[in-house]
FIKELO-719164 format. One line per field, with one value per residue (C-alpha): x, y, z; residue in one letter. Coordinates in nm, 3 decimals. Example, Ala and Ser with C-alpha at 12.3 -4.5 7.8 and 13.67 -1.06 7.14 Angstrom:
# residues 2
east	1.230 1.367
north	-0.450 -0.106
up	0.780 0.714
code	A S
This chain:
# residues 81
east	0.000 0.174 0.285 -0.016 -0.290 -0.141 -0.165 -0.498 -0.634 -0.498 -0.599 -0.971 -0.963 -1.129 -0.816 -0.896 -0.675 -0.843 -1.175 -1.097 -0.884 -1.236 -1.469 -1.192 -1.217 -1.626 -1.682 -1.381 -1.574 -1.914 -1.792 -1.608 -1.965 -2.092 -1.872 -1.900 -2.327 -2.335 -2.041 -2.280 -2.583 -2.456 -2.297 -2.667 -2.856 -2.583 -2.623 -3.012 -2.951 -2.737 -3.045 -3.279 -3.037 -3.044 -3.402 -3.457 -3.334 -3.213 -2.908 -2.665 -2.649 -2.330 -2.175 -2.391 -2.295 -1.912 -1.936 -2.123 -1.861 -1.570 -1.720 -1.776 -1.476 -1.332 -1.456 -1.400 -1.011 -0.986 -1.153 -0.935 -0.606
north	0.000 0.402 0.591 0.856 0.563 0.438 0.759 0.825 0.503 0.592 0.925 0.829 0.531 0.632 0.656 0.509 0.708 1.062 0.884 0.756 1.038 1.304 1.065 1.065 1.439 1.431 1.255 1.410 1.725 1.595 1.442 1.795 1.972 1.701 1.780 2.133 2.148 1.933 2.141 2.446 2.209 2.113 2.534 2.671 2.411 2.496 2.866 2.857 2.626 2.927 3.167 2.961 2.922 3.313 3.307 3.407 3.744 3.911 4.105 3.810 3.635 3.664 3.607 3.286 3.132 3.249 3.063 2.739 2.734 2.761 2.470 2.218 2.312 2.248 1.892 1.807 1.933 1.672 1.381 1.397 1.526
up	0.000 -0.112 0.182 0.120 0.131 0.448 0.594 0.515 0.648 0.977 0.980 0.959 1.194 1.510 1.795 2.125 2.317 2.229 2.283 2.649 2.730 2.639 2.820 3.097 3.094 3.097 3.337 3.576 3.498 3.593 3.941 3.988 3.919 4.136 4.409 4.388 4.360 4.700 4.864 4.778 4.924 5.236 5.270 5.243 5.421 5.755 5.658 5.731 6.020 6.198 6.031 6.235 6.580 6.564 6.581 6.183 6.266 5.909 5.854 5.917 5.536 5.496 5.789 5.807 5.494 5.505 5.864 5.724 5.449 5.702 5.895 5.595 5.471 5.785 5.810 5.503 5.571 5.875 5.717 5.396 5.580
code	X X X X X X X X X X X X X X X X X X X X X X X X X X X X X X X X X X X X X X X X X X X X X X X X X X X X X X X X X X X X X X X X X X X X X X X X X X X X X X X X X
């Protein structure tokens, strides 16, 4: 088979490697997204918890979730560490 055939052929044979490598990146992405949308979960549902401890007194948002996020990120720091 010429040199130019041969190189053809390959060229429009389907590579495994890029193939597992993208669905390796997809689904690294997904479980990152994952991750991140029960991070965010767990972050709000202990922000309204503190809301509620204070008596559902307003004013105190921020503080509240920058708390909750210090003390699931906190947990999550000794668990993995």
């Amino acid at each position: 088979m010429p040199k130019a055939k041969a190189a053809k052929k390959l060229q429009s044979m389907p590579s495994e490697n890029n193939d597992s490598h993208a669905t390796a990146s997809v689904v690294a992405f997904e479980s990152a997204t994952t991750q991140k949308s029960n991070l965010e979960e767990r972050v709000r549902q202990r922000a309204y918890e503190l809301f509620q401890e204070r008596g559902g007194k307003d004013g105190y948002a921020e503080q509240d979730w920058l708390r909750a996020e210090a003390e699931i990120l906190g947990h999550s720091e000794r668990r993995t560490a």
